[in-house]
DRENPAFI-959169 format. One record per residue (C-alpha): z, y, x; residue number from 1. Coordinates in nm, 4 decimals, decimal comma. Layout:
residues N
+----------+----------+----------+-----+
:        z :        y :        x :  nr :
+----------+----------+----------+-----+
:        Z :        Y :        X : NUM :
...
+----------+----------+----------+-----+
//
This chain:
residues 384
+----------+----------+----------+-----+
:        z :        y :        x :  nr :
+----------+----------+----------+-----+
:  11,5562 :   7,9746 :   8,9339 :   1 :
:  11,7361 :   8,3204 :   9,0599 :   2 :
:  11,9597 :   8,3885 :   8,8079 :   3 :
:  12,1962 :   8,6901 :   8,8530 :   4 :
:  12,4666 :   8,6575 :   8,5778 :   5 :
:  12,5578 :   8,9178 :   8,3602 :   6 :
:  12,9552 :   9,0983 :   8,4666 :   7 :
:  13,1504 :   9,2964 :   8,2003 :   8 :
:  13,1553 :   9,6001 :   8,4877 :   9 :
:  12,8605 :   9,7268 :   8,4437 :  10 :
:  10,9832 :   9,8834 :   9,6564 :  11 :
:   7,9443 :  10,0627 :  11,4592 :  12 :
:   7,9397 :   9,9261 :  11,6533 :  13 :
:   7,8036 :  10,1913 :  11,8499 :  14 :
:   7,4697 :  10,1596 :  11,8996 :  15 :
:   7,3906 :  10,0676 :  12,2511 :  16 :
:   7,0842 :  10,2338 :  12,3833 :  17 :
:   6,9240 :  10,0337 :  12,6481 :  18 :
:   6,7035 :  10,2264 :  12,8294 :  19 :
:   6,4930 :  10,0052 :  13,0638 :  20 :
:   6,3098 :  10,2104 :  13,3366 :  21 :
:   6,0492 :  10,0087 :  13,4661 :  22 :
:   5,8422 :   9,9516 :  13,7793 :  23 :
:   5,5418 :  10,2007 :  13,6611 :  24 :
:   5,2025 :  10,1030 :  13,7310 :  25 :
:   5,1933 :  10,3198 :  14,0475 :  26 :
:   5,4428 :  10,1761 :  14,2053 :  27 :
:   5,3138 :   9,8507 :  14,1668 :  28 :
:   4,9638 :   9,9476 :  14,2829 :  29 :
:   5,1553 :  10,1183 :  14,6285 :  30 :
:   5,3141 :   9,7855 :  14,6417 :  31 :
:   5,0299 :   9,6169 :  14,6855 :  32 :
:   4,8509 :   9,8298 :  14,8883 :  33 :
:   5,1078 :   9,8133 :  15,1553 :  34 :
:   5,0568 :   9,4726 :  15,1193 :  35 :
:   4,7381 :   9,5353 :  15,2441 :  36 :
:   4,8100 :   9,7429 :  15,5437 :  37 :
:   4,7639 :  10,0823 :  15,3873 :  38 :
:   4,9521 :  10,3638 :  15,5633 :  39 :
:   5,0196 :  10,5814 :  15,2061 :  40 :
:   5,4068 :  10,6344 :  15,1587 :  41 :
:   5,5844 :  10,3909 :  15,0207 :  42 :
:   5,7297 :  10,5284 :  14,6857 :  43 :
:   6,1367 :  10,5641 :  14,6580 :  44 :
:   6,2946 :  10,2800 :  14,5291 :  45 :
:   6,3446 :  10,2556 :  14,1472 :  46 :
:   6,6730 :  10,1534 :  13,9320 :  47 :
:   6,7439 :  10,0291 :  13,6102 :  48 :
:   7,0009 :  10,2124 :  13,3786 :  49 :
:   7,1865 :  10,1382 :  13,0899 :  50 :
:   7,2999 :  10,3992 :  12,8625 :  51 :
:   7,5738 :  10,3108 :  12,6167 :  52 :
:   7,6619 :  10,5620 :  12,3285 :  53 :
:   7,9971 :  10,4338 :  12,0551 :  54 :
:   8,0057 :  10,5732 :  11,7727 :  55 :
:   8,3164 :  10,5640 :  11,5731 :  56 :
:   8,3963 :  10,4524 :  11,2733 :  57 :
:   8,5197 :  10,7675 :  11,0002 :  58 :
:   8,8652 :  10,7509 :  10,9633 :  59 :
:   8,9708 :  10,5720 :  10,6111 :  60 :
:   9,2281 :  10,8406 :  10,3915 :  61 :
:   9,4475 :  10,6869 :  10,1864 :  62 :
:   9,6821 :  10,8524 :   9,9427 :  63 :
:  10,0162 :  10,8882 :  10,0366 :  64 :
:  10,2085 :  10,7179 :   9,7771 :  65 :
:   9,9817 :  10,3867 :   9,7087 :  66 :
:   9,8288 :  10,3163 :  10,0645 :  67 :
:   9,4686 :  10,3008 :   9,8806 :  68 :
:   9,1736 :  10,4785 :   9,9926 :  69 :
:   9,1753 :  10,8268 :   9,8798 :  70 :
:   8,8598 :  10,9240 :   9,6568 :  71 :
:   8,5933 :  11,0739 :   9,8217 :  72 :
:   8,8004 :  11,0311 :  10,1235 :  73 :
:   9,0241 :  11,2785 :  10,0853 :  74 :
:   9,3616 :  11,3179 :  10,0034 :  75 :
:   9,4126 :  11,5957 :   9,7233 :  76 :
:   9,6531 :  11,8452 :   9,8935 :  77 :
:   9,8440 :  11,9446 :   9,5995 :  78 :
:  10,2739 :  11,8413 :   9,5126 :  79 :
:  10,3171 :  11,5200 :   9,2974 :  80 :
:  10,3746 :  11,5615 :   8,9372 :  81 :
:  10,6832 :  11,3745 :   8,7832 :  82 :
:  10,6690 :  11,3766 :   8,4329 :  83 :
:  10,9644 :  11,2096 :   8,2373 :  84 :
:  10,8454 :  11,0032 :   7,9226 :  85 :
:  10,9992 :  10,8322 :   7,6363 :  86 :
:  11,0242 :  10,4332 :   7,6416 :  87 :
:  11,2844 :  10,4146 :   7,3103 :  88 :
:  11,1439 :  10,1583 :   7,0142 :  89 :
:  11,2936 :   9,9325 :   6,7726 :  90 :
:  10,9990 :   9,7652 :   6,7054 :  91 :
:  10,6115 :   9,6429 :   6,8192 :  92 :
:  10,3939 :   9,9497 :   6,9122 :  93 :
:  10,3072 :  10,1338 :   6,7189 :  94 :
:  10,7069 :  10,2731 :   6,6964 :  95 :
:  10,8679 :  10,5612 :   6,8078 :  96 :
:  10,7864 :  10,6372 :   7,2017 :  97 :
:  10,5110 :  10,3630 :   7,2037 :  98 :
:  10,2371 :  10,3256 :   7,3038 :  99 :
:  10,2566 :  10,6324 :   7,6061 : 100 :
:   9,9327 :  10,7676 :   7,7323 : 101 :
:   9,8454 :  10,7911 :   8,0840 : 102 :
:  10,1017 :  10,5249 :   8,2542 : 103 :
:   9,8147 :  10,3648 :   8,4183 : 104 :
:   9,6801 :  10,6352 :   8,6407 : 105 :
:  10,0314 :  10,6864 :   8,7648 : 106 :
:  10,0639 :  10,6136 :   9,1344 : 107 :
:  10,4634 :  10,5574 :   9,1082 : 108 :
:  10,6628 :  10,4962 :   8,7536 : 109 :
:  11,0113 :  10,4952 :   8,7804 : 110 :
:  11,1792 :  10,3532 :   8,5334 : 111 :
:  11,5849 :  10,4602 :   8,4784 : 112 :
:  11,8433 :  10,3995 :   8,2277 : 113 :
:  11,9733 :  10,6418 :   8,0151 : 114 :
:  12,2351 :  10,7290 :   7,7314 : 115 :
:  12,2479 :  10,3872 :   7,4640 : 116 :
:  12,0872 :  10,1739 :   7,7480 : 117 :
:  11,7726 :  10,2761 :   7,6914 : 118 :
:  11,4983 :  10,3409 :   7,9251 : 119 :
:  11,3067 :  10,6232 :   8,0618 : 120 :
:  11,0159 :  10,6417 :   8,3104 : 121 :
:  10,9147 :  10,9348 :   8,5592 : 122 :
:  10,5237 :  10,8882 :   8,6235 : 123 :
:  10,4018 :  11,0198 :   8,9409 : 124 :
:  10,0859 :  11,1707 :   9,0053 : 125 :
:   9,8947 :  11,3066 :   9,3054 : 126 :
:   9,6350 :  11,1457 :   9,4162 : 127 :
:   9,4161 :  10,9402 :   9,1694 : 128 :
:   9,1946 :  11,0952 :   8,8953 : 129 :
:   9,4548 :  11,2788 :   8,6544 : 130 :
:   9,4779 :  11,1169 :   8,2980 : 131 :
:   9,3458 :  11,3589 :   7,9556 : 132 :
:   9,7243 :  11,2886 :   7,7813 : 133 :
:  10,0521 :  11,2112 :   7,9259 : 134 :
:  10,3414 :  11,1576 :   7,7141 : 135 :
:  10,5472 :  11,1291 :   7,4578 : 136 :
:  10,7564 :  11,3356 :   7,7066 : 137 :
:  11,1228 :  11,3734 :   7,6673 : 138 :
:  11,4109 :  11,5798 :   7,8319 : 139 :
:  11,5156 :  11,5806 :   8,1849 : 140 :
:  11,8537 :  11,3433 :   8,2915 : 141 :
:  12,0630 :  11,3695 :   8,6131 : 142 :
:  11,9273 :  11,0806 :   8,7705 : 143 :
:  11,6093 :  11,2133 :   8,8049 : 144 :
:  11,6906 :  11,4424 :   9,1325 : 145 :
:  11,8705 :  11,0781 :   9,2108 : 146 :
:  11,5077 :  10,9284 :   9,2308 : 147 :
:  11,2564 :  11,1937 :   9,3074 : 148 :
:  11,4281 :  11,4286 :   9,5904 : 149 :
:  11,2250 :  11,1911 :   9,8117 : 150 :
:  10,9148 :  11,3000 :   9,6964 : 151 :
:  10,9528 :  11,6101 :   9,8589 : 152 :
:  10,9304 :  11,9388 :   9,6270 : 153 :
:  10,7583 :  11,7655 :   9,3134 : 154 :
:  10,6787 :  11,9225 :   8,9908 : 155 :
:  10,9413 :  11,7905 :   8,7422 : 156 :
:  10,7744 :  11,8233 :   8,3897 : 157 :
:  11,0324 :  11,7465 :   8,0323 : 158 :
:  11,1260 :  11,8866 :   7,7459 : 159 :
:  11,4906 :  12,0651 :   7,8132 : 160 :
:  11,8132 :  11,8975 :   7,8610 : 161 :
:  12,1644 :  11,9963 :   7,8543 : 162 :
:  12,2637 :  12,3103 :   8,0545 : 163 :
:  12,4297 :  12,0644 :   8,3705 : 164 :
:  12,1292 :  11,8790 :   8,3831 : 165 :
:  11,9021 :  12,1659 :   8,4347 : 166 :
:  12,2033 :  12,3317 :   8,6402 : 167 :
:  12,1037 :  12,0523 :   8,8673 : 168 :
:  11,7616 :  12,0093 :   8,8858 : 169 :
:  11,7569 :  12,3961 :   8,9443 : 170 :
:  11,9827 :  12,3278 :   9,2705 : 171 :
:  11,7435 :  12,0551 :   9,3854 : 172 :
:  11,4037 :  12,0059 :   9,5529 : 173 :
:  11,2299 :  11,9728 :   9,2352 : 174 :
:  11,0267 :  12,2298 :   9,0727 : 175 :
:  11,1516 :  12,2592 :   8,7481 : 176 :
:  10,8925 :  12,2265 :   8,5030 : 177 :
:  11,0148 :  12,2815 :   8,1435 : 178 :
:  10,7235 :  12,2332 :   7,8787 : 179 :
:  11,0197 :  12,4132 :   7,6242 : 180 :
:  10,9666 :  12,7318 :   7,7980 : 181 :
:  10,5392 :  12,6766 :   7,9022 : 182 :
:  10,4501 :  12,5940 :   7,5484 : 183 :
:  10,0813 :  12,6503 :   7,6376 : 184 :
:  10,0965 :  12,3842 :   7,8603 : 185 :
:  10,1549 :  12,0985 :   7,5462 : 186 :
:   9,9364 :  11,8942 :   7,4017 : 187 :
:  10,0424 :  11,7497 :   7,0246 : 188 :
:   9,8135 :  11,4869 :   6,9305 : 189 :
:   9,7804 :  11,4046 :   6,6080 : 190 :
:   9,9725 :  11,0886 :   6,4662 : 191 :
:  10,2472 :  11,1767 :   6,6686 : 192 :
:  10,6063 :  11,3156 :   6,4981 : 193 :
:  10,8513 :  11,5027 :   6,6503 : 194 :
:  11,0278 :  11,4423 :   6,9244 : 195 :
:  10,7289 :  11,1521 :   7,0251 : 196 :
:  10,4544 :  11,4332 :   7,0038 : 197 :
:  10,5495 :  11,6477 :   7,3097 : 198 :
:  10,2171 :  11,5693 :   7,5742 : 199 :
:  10,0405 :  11,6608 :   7,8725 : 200 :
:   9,7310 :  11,7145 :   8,1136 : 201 :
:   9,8194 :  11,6871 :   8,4969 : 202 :
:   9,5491 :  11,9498 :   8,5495 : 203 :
:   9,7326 :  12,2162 :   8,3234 : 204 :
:  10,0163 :  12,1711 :   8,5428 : 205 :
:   9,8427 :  12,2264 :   8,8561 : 206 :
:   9,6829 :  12,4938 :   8,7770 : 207 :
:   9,9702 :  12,6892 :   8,5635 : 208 :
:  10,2440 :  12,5717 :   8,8283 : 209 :
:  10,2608 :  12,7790 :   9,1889 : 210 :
:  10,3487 :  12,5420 :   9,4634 : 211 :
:  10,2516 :  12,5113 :   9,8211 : 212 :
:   9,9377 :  12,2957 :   9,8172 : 213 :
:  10,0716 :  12,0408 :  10,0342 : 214 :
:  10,0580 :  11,6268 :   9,9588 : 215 :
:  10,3903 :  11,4339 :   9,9895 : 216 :
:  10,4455 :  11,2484 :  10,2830 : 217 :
:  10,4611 :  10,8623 :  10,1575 : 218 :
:  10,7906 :  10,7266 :  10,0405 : 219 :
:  10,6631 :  10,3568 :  10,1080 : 220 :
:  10,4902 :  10,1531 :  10,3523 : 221 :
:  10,1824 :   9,8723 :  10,2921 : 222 :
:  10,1077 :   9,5904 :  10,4577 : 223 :
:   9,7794 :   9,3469 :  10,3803 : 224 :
:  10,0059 :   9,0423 :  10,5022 : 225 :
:  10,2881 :   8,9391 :  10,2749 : 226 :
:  10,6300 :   8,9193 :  10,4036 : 227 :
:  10,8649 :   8,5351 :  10,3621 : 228 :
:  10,9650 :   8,5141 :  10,0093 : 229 :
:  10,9948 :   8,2625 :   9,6876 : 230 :
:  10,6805 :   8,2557 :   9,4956 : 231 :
:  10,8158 :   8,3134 :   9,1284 : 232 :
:  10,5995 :   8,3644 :   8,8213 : 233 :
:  10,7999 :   8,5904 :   8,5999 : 234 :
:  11,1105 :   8,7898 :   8,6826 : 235 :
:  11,3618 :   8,9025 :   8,2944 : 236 :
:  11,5406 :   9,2419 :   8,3311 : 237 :
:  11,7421 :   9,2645 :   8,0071 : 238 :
:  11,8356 :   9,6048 :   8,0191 : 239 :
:  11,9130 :   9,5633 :   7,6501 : 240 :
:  11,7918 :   9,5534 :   7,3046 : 241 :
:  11,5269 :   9,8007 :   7,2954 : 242 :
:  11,4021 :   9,7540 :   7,7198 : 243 :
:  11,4224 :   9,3671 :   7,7378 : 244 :
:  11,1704 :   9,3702 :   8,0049 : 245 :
:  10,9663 :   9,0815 :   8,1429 : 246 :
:  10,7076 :   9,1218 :   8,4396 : 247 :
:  10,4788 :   8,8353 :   8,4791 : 248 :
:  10,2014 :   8,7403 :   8,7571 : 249 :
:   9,8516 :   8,7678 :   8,6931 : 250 :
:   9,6760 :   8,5885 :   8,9870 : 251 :
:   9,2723 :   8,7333 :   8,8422 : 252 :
:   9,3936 :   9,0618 :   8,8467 : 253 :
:   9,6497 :   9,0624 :   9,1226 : 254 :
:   9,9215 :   9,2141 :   8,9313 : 255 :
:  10,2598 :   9,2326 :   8,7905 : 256 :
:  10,1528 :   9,2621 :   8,3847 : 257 :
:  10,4584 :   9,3799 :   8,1926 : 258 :
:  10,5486 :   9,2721 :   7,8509 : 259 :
:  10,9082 :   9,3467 :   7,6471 : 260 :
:  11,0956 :   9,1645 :   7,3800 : 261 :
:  11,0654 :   9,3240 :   6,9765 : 262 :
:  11,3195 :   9,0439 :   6,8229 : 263 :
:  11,6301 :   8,8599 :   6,9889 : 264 :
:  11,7441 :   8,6925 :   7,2257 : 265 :
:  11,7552 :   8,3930 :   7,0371 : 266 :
:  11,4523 :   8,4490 :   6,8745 : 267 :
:  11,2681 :   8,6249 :   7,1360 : 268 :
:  10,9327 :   8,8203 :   7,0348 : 269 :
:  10,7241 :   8,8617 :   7,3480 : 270 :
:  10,4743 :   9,1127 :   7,3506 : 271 :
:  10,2158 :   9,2519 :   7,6074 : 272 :
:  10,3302 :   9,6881 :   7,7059 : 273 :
:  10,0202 :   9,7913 :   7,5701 : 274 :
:   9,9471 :  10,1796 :   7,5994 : 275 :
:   9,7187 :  10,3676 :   7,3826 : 276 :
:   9,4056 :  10,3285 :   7,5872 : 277 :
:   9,4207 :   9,9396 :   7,5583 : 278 :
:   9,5530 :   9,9265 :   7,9074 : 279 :
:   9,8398 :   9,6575 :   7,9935 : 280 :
:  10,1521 :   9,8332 :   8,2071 : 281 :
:  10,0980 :   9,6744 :   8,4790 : 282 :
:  10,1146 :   9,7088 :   8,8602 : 283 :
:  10,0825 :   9,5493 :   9,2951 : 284 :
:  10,4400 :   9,5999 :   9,3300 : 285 :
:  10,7676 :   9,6217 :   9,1037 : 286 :
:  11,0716 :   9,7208 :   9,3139 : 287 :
:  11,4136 :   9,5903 :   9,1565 : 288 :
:  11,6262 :   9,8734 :   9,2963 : 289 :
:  12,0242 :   9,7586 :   9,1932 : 290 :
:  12,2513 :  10,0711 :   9,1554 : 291 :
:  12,6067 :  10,1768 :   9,0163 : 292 :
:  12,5741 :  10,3128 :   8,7214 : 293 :
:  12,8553 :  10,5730 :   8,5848 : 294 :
:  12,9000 :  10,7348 :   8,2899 : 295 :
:  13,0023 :  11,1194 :   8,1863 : 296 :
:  13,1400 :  11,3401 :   8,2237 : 297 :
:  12,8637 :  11,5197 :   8,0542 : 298 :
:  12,7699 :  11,4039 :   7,6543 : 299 :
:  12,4125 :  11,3355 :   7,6285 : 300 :
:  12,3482 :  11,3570 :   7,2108 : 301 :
:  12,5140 :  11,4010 :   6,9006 : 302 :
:  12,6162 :  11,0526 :   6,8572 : 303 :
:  12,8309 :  11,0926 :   7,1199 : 304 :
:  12,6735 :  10,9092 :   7,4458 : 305 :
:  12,7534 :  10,9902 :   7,7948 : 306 :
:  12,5440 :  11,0694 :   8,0985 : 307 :
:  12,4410 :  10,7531 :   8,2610 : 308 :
:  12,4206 :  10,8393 :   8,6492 : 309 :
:  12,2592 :  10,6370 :   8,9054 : 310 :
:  12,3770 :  10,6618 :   9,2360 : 311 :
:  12,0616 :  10,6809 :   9,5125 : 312 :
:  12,1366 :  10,9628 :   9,7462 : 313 :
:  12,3836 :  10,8517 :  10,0472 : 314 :
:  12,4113 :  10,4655 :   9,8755 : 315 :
:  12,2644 :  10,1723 :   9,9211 : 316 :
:  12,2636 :   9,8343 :   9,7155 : 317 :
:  12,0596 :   9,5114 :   9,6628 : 318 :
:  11,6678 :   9,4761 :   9,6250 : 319 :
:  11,4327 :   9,2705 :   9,5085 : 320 :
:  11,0160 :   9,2976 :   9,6047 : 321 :
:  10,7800 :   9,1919 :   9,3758 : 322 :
:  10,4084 :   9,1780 :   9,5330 : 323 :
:  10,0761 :   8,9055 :   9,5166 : 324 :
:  10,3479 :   8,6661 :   9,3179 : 325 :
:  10,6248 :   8,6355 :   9,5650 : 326 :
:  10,9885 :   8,7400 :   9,5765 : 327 :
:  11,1157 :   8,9238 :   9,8679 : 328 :
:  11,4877 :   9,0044 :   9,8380 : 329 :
:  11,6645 :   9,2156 :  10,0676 : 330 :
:  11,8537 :   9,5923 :  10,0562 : 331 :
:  11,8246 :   9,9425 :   9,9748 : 332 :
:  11,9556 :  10,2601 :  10,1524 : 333 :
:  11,9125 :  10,5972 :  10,0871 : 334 :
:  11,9748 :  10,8938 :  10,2952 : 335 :
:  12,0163 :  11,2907 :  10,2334 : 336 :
:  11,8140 :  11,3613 :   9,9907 : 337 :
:  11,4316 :  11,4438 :  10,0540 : 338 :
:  11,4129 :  11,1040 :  10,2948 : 339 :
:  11,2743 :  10,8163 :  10,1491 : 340 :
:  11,4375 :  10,4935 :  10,0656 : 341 :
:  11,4510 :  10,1719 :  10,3124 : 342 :
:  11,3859 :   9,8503 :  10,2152 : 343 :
:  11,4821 :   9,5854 :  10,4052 : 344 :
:  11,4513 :   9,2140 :  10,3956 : 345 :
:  11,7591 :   8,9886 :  10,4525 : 346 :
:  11,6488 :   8,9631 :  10,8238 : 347 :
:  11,6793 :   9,3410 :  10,8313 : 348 :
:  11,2401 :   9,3876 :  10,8892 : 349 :
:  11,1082 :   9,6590 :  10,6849 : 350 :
:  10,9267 :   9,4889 :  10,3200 : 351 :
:  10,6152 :   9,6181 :  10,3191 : 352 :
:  10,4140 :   9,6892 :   9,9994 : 353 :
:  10,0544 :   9,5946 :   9,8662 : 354 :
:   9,8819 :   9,8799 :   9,8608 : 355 :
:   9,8228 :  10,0004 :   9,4976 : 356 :
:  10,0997 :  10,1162 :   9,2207 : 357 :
:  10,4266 :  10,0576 :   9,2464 : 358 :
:  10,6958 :  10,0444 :   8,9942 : 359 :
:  11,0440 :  10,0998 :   9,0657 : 360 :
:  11,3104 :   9,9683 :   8,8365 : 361 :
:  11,6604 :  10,1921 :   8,9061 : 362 :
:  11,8158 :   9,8799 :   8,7468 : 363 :
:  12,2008 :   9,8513 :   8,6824 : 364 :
:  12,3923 :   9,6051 :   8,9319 : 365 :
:  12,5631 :   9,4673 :   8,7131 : 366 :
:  12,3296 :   9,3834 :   8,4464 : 367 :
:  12,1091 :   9,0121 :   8,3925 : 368 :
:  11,8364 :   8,9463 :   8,6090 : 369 :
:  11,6459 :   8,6056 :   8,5821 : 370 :
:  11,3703 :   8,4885 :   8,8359 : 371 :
:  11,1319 :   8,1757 :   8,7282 : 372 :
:  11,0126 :   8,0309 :   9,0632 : 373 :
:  10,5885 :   7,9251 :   9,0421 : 374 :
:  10,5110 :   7,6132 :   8,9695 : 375 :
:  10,4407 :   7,3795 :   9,2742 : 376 :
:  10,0398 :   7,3873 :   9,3291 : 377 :
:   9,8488 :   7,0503 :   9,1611 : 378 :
:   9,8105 :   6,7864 :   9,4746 : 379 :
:   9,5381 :   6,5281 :   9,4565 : 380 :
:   9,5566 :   6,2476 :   9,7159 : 381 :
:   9,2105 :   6,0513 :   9,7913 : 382 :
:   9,1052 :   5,7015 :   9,7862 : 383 :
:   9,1845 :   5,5330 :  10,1604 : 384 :
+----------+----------+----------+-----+
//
């Protein structure tokens, strides 16, 4: 068992022709009359040829940020979408922020702590058939630029924030995409109450939004083979009361399946992260991305709470792969922002990713991680 304690400081053939010329009948017939003494010509001699034509195989596309075939075979060359949405409950769905809509047609989820220790994710989309509803979506937080600058110039869709926050995301690569200020753009289905009613359609926001129609170049890299690792079976991220996370392996459907904790600790209440479609969270790869964590100077809410800011750009830190129910720890380092983050293993080779989703937990360094290895495989020994 990893166990990473918690401290008070708180990713045709071708077809080959063979053409056979043969000896025609009139050159067999001159054949044989020379034979016989006949003075006719002889006819020229006669080869055999072979004519080979290859044929190519059609190049596969695959979308930038899962490494899966594209549909139809072609990438959709349109920005990513990066809408931030609500993950705050105090109790089993339904409550509050859950269940979300649309989560599972994401190609990337981010997932980021905020003001109270909660949790919010940025869902990426670009390249997979767009969802009808995304959402509840929430206001925008200064990590965000923090994890999407390396998507390029992505469409950043919330719900306000406070004035540094936008100050900042107006300064950055992202394309600042406030639903407060494109109310045709929202979608307020009905059940919901304010401030969990606030969705979304990617289509409305490609079409409304005017950006160069140009894919992002991919942020990770895949690999069929898995690299050296520790088979485990679950990894726990408390991130606290309301985001007590636990991702599990599912071997039939060769994912990470996510659940999270409604009770205690002590009296822990394990439920599947079911979203409104019937659809478990769920993805190939879950990225444990440790980062510093500060907090202020800005005041997020009323009650008081501070900015919580996750340092990405120009850092580095401890990682942890999860893919096809092995471990694969290693490092992080970002550059400048708009370059994509490195992960390395602890022999300093790239981790490559199954291709598929990918979830990326921007999880605090200092905060409780447990890892339950697999159990050993059943061995039968035969009769000698």
């Amino acid at each position: 068992m990893l166990i990473r304690p918690f401290t008070s400081t708180d990713r045709t053939a071708g077809r080959t022709h063979r053409v056979l010329v043969k000896v025609s009948a009139f050159a067999a017939a001159g054949l044989l009359l020379a034979a016989c003494g006949s003075s006719a010509p002889k006819p020229s001699p006669t080869t055999t040829t072979t004519t080979t034509t290859t044929v190519k195989p059609a190049a596969v596309a695959l979308c930038p940020l899962t490494g899966t075939p594209a549909p139809g075979n072609v990438v959709p060359q349109r920005p990513a979408i990066a809408i931030k949405v609500d993950n705050y409950s105090l109790g089993p769905a339904p409550a509050e922020a859950r269940p979300q809509s649309g989560l599972d047609y994401a190609d990337v989820i981010f997932e980021e702590q905020v003001e109270g220790s909660i949790t919010r994710y940025a869902a990426v989309f670009q390249c997979r058939q767009a969802p009808s509803l995304v959402g509840p979506i929430r206001s925008a937080r200064w990590t965000d630029v923090q994890m999407l600058s390396q998507l390029g110039h992505p469409l950043f869709v919330h719900v306000g924030g406070i004035i540094p926050v936008i100050q900042t995301v107006d300064a950055s690569s992202l394309v600042n995409v406030d639903l407060g200020t494109h109310p045709t753009l929202q979608e307020n289905p009905p059940g919901r109450y304010a401030p969990y009613d606030t969705y979304t359609m990617t289509k409305f926001i490609w079409s409304a939004i005017s950006a160069p129609a140009k894919a992002p170049s991919p942020i990770f890299t895949y690999s069929r083979v898995v690299p050296p690792g520790e088979r485990v079976s679950q990894v726990h991220l408390d991130w606290s009361g309301t985001s007590d996370i636990y991702w599990r392996w599912n071997a039939a459907t060769q994912t990470w399946l996510r659940f999270y904790n409604v009770a205690s600790a002590s009296a822990p209440n394990i439920q599947p992260d079911i979203l409104t479609d019937g659809v478990q969270n769920q993805a190939q790869n879950v990225i444990i991305q440790d980062v510093s964590i500060t907090y202020g100077p800005w005041v997020e809410n009323s009650q008081g709470g501070l900015e919580a800011e996750s340092h990405i750009i120009d850092n580095h830190g401890t990682a942890y792969v999860l893919r096809n129910g092995t471990m694969i720890a290693g490092t992080w380092s970002a550059g400048p922002a708009g370059t994509p983050t490195i992960f390395l293993s602890k022999t300093g080779h790239p981790i490559t990713l199954a291709p598929g989703r990918t979830w990326v937990e921007i999880y605090p360094s200092s905060a409780p991680m447990v890892a339950t290895p697999a159990a050993a495989p059943a061995t039968t020994s035969g009769a000698g």
